[in-house]
C-alpha positions as CSV (number, residue, x, y, z in Angstrom):
1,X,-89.3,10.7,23.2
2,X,-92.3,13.3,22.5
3,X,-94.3,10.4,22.3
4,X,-93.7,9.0,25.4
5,X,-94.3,12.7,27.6
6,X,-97.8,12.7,25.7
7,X,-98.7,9.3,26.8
8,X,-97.6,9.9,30.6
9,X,-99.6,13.1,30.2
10,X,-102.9,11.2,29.0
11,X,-102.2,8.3,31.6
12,X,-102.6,10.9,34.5
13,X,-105.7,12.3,32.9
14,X,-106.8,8.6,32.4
15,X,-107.8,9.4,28.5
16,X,-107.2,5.2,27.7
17,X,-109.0,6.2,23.8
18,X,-106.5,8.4,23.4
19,X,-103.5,6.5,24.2
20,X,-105.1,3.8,22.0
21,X,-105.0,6.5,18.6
22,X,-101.7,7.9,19.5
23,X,-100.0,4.5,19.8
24,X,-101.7,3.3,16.1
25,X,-100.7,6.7,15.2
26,X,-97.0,6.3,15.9
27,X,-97.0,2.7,14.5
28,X,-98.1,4.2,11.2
29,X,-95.8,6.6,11.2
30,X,-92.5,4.9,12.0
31,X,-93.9,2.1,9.4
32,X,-94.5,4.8,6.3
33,X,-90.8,5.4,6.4
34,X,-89.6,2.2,6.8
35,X,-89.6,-0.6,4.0
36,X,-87.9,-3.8,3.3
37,X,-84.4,-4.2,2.0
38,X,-84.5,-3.8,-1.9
39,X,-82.3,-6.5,-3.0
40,X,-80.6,-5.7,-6.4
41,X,-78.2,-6.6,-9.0
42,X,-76.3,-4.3,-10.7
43,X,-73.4,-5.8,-11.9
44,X,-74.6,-5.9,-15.6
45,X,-74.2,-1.7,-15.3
46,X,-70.8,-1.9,-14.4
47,X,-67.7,-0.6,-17.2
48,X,-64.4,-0.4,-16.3
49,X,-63.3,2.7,-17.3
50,X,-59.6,2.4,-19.8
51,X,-56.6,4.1,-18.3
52,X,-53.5,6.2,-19.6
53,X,-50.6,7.8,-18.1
54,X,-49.8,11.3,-20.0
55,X,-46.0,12.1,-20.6
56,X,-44.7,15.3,-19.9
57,X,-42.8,16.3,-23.1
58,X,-39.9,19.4,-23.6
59,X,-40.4,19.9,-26.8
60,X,-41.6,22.5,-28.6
61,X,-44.2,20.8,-30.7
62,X,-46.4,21.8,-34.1
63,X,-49.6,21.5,-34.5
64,X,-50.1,20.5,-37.9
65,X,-52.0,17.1,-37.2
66,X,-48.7,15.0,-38.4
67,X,-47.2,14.9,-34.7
68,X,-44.1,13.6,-36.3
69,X,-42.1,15.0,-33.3
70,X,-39.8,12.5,-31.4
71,X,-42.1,12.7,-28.3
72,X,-45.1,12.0,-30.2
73,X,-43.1,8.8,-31.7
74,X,-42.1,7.6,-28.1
75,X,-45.8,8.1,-26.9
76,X,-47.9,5.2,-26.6
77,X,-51.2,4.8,-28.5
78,X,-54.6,4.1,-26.8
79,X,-56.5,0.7,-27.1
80,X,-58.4,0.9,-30.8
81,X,-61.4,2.4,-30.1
82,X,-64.6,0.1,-29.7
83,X,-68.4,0.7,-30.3
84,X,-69.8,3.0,-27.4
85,X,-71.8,0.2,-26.1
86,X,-69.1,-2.0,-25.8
87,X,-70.2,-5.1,-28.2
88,X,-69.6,-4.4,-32.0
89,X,-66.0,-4.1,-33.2
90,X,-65.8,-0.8,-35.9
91,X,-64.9,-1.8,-39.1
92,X,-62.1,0.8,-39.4
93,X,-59.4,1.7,-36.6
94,X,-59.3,5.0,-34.5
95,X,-56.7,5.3,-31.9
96,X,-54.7,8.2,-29.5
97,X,-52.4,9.1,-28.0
98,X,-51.2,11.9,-25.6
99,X,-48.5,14.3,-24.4
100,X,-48.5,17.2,-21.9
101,X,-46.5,20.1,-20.8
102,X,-47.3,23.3,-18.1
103,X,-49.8,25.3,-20.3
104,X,-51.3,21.9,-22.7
105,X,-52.9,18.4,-23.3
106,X,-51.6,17.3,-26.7
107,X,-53.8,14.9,-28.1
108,X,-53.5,13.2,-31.5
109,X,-56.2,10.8,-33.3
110,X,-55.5,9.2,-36.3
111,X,-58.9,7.4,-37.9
112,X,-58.5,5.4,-41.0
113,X,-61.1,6.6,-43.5
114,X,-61.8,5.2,-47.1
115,X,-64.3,8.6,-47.5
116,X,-63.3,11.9,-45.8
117,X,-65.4,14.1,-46.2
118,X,-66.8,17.3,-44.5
119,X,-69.2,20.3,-44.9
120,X,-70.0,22.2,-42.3
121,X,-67.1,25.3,-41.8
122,X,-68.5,27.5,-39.5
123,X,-67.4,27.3,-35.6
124,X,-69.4,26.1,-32.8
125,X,-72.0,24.4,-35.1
126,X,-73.1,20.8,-34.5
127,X,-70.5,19.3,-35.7
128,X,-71.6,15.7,-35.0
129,X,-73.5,16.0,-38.0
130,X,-70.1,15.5,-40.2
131,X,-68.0,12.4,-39.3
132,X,-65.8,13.9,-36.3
133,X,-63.4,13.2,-33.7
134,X,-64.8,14.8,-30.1
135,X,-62.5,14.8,-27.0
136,X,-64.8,15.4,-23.3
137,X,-62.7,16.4,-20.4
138,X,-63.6,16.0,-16.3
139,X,-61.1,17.9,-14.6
140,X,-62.8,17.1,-10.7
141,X,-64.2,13.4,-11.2
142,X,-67.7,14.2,-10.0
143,X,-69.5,14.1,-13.3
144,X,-69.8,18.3,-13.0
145,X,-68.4,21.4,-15.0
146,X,-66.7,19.4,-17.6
147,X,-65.7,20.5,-21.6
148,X,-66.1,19.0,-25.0
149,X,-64.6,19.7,-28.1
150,X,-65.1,18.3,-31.8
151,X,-63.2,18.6,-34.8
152,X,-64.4,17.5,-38.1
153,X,-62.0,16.5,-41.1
154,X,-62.1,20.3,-42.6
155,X,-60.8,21.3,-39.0
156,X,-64.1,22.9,-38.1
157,X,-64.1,23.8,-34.2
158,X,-67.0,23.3,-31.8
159,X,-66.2,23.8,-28.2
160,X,-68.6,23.7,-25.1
161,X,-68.7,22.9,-21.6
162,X,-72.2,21.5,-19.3
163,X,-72.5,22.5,-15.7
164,X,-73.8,19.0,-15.6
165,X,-74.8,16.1,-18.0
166,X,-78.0,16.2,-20.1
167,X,-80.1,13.9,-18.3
168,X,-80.0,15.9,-14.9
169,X,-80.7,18.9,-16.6
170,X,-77.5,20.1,-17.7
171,X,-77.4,22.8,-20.3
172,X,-74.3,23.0,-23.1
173,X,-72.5,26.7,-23.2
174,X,-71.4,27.0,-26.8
175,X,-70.4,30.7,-26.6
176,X,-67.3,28.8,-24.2
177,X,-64.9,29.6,-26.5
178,X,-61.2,28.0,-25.9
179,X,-59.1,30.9,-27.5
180,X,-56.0,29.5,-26.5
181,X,-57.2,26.5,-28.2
182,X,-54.6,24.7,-31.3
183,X,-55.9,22.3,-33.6
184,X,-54.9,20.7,-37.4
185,X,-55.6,18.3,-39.2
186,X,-53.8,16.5,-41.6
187,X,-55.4,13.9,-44.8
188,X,-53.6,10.8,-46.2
189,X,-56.2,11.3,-49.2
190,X,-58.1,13.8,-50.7
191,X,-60.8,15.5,-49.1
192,X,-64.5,15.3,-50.4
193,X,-63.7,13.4,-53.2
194,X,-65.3,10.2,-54.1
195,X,-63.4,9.2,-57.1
196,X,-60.4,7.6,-54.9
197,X,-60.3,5.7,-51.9
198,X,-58.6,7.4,-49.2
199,X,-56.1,5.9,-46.1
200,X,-57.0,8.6,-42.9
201,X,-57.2,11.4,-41.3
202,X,-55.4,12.3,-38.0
203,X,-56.5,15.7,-35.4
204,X,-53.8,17.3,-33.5
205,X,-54.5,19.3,-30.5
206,X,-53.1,21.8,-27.9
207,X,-55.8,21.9,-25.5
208,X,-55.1,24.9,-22.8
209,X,-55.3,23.3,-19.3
210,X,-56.2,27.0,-17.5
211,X,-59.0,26.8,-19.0
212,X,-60.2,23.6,-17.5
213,X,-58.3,24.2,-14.4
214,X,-61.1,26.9,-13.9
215,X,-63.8,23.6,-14.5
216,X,-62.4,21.9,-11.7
217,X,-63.0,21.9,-7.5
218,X,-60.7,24.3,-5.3
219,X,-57.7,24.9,-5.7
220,X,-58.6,26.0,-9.5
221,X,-54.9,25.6,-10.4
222,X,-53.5,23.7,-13.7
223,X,-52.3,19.5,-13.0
224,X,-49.3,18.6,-11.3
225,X,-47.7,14.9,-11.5
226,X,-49.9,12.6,-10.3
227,X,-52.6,14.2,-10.9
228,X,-55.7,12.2,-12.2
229,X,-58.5,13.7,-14.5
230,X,-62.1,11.9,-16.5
231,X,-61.7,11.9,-20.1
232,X,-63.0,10.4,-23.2
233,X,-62.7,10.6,-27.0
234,X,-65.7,9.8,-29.1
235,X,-65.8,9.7,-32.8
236,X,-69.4,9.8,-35.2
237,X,-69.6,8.5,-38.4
238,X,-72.1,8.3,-40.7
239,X,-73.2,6.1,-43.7
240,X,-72.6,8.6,-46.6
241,X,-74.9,9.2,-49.7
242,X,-73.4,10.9,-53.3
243,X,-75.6,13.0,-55.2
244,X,-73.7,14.5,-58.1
245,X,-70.9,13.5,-56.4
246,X,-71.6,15.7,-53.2
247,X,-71.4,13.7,-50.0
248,X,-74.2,14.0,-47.4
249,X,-75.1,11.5,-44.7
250,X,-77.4,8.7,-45.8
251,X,-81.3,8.7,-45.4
252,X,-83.4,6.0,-46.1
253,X,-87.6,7.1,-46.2
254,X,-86.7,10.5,-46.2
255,X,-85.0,9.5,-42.4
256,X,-81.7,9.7,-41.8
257,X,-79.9,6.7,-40.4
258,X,-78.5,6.7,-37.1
259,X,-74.7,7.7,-36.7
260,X,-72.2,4.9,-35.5
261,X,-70.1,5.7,-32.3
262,X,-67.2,4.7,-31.4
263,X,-65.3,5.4,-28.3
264,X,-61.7,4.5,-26.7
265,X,-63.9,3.8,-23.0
266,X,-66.4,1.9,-23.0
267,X,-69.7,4.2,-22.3
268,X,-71.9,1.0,-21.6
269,X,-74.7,2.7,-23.5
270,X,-75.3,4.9,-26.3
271,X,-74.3,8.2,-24.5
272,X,-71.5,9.7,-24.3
273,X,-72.8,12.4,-21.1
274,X,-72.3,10.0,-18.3
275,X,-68.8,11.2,-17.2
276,X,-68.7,8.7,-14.6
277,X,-68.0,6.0,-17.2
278,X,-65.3,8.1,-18.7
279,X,-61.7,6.7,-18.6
280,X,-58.7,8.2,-16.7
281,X,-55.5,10.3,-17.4
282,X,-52.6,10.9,-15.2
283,X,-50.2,13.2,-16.0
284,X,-47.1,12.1,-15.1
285,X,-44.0,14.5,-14.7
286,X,-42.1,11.3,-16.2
287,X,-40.5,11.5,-19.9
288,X,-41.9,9.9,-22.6
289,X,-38.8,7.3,-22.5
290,X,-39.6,6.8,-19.0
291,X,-42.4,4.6,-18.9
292,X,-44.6,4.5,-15.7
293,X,-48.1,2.4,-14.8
294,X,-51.0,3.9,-13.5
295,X,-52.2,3.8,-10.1
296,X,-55.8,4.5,-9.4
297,X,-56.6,7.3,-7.0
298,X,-60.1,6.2,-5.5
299,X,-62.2,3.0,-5.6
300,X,-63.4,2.5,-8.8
301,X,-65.5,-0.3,-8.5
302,X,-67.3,0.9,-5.4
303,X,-67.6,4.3,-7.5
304,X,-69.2,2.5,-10.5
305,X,-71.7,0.6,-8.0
306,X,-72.7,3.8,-6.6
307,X,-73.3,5.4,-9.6
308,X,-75.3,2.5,-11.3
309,X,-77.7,2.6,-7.9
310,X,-78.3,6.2,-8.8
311,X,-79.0,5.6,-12.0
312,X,-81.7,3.0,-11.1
313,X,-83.7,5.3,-8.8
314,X,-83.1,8.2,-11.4
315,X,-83.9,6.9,-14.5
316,X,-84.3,2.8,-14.3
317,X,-86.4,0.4,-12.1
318,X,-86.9,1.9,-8.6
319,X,-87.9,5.3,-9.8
320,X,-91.0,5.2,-7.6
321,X,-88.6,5.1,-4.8
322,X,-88.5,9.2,-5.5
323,X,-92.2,9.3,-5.4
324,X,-91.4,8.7,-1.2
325,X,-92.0,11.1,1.4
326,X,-89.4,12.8,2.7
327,X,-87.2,10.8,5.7
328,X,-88.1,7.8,4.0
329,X,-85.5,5.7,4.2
330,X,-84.2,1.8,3.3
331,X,-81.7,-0.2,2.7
332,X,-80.5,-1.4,-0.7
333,X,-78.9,-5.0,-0.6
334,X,-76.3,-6.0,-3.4
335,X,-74.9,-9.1,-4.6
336,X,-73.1,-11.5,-2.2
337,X,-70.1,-10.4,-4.6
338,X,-70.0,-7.0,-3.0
339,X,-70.4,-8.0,1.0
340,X,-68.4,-5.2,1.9
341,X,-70.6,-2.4,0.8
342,X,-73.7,-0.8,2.4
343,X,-76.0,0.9,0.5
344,X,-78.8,3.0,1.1
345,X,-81.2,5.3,0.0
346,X,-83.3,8.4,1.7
347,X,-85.4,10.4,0.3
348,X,-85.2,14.5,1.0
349,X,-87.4,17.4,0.3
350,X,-85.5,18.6,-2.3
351,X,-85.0,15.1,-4.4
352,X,-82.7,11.9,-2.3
353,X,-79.3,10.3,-1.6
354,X,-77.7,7.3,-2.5
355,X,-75.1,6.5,0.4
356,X,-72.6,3.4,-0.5
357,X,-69.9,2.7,2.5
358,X,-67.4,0.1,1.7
359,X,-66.4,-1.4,5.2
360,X,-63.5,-2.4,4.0
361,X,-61.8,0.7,3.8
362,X,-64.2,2.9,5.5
363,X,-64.9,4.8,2.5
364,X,-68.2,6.8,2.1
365,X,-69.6,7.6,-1.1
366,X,-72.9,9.9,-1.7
367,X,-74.6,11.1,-5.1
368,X,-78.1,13.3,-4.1
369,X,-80.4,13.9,-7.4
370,X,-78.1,16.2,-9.7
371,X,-75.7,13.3,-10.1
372,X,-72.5,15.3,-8.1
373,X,-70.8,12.3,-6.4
374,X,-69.2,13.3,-3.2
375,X,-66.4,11.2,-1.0
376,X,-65.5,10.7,2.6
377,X,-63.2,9.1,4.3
378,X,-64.4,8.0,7.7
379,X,-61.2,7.3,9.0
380,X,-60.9,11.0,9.3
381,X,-63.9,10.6,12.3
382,X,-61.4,8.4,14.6
C-alpha cells in the first residue's frame, strides 16, 4: 500500500524517472524474498519410533538387579535391541522391560555378556568409556530438558540432564544428581575376570519421576494413566584388550577403536541426542495381567517429517537457506506420498521456522532454530 501513496504522490508532481526506480525497486524487493518451491525427499530420514505401555505394579519391589518379583515376571520385555543405525544385528542380546508406580519408573536390562568387565567407580564420570547400559528420558516430547542416566557393570552412576541436545548447543549438567535415584546390578559370571566365560549382566532401576516431572512443560506434576513420555535405552560396548589379564578397551595404532551401540529404537544415525527419534512409554494405570495396546497421542509421521526438514536446513543440504534475509520465505514441496502436508520455511532475525500443516487434520507443527517443536491445533481457530 505505501508504495502505491508514493507513486500517486510522484504522478502529481509528474517525476516519470522516479516512478520508473521505485517500481524496479519494489520488483526487486518482493523478488529477494521470494524463491521457487524446493522440492525434497525425505523419506530416507524417517524412523518409526518403538512403543511400550508401562504397568502400574503394587508391589513393593527390590532393587537388587534380579527383578524376580511376580510383576517383573508378568511384564513384557522390549524388542532385542538393534544397532543404533538401524542395519547391523548385535551379536549378543540386550532387552527391557518396565514397571511403574506413583513415586518410580522401574526399568530392568538384562545384556548377555561373555566378558564383564568394569573400571571406572567413581560417580558422574564418563561412564560410556566402560561397557554400559544408559537409559534417556523426554518427559514433554519437544526434544527439551530431558535426563540420562548410565550404569556400568560395577553399578557406577552417572546421571545428567541437557536443556537441549548437543548439536543446538545444548550443554550436559552432571552436578544433576538424582538422590532419590535406586540402582543394582546383578552378574550371572564373575566380574573382571578373563579366565571364564560369563552368561550376563542385568541393571535394575527405580528412577524418581518428581524429578523429571520438574523436566517437563506446565503442569510440572508426576504421570497419570495415559500419559505418554520419549525414552530410549542405549548400551556401549567395546572390543576389550588383556594386558596381564587387566581388561581395557582395545586400540589398534595407539587409537582406540570406536564403541558399538546398540539401542532398543532405532536412532537412524549414530547419536543417540536426537530425542525426536526416541521411542514412547505410556503408563498405563492397568495391572501387569491386564494387558493393554498403545495408542499414539500426536501424529507421528507428520512429526518425523517435520523434524527431518529441520534437520536439513540445520545441519544437511539446504543450509544456505539460513544464510537468507530475514522475511524470506518459500515453500518446501514433499513427496506425492505426503499430499496432505504443507511445508514451509521463513527465515527470522534471530535464526528461522519450519512450519508443516497436515490438512488432513488441521494440525500445525513448528520447530524455529533450537530444535523445540511446538503444536497447534487449528481447529481451535473455528
Amino acid at each position: 500500500m505505501r508504495y502505491f501513496i508514493i507513486l500517486a504522490l510522484l504522478i502529481k508532481k509528474n517525476r516519470l524517472k522516479s516512478i520508473f526506480r521505485i517500481l524496479i525497486l519494489s520488483f526487486i524487493l518482493v523478488s529477494c524474498n521470494r524463491e521457487k518451491a524446493i522440492e525434497i525427499d525425505v523419506s530416507n530420514e524417517i524412523v518409526s519410533p518403538k512403543t511400550y505401555v508401562v504397568h502400574k505394579t503394587s508391589q513393593q519391589l527390590i532393587i537388587d538387579g534380579k527383578a524376580d518379583e511376580q510383576d517383573w515376571k508378568n511384564a513384557v520385555f522390549t524388542d532385542e535391541f538393534i544397532d543404533i543405525e538401524g542395519i547391523k544385528i548385535p551379536n549378543q542380546t540386550t532387552k527391557v522391560k518396565m514397571l511403574w508406580d506413583t513415586d518410580f519408573l522401574y526399568v530392568y536390562a538384562k545384556l548377555d555378556e561373555k566378558h564383564i568387565w568394569g573400571d571406572i567407580t567413581q560417580r558422574d564420570k564418563v561412564i560410556f568409556y566402560n561397557n554400559d547400559f544408559e537409559v534417556f528420558i523426554s518427559p514433554s516430547n519437544d526434544t527439551h530438558n530431558y535426563g540420562e542416566i548410565e550404569v556400568n557393570a560395577l553399578n557406577t552412576v552417572w546421571d545428567l540432564i541437557l536443556n537441549k541436545p548437543y548439536n543446538v548447543g545444548g550443554k550436559p549438567k552432571s552436578r544433576w544428581n538424582l538422590n532419590d535415584l535406586k540402582t543394582a546390578v546383578f552378574i550371572k559370571g564373575t566380574l573382571n575376570n578373563p579366565d571364564d566365560i560369563d552368561s550376563y549382566w542385568s541393571v535394575e532401576m527405580a528412577i524418581p519421576l518428581s524429578a523429571f516431572a520438574e523436566l517437563k512443560n506446565r503442569p510440572k506434576i508426576k504421570p497419570k494413566d495415559g500419559e505418554q513420555w520419549r525414552i530410549n535405552f542405549s548400551r556401549v560396548q567395546w572390543n576389550h584388550d588383556l594386558t596381564d589379564k587387566k581388561y581395557s578397551r582395545k586400540k589398534e595404532n595407539n587409537t582406540f577403536l570406536p564403541e558399538y551401540n546398540w539401542v532398543w529404537s532405532n536412532q537412524g544415525t549414530i547419536n543417540m541426542h536426537l530425542p525426536e527419534n526416541w521411542g514412547y512409554i505410556q503408563f498405563s494405570d492397568n495391572k501387569t495381567t491386564q494387558q493393554i495396546s498403545f495408542k499414539h497421542k500426536t501424529d507421528v509421521v507428520t512429526e518425523q517429517i517435520t523434524y527431518a526438514l529441520y534437520r536439513e536446513i540445520a545441519f544437511k543440504n539446504l543450509t544456505y537457506l539460513k544464510k537468507k534475509a530475514p522475511g524470506f520465505k518459500t515453500n518446501l514441496i514433499l513427496s506425492q506420498s505426503n499430499k496432505n502436508l504443507q511445508a514451509t520455511f521463513l527465515k527470522t532475525y534471530t535464526g528461522f521456522n519450519v512450519q508443516v500443516v497436515n490438512t488432513a487434520t488441521n494440525m500445525e507443527y513448528r520447530i524455529s532454530e533450537t530444535g523445540l517443536i511446538q503444536r497447534k491445533n487449528n481447529l481451535s481457530k473455528k
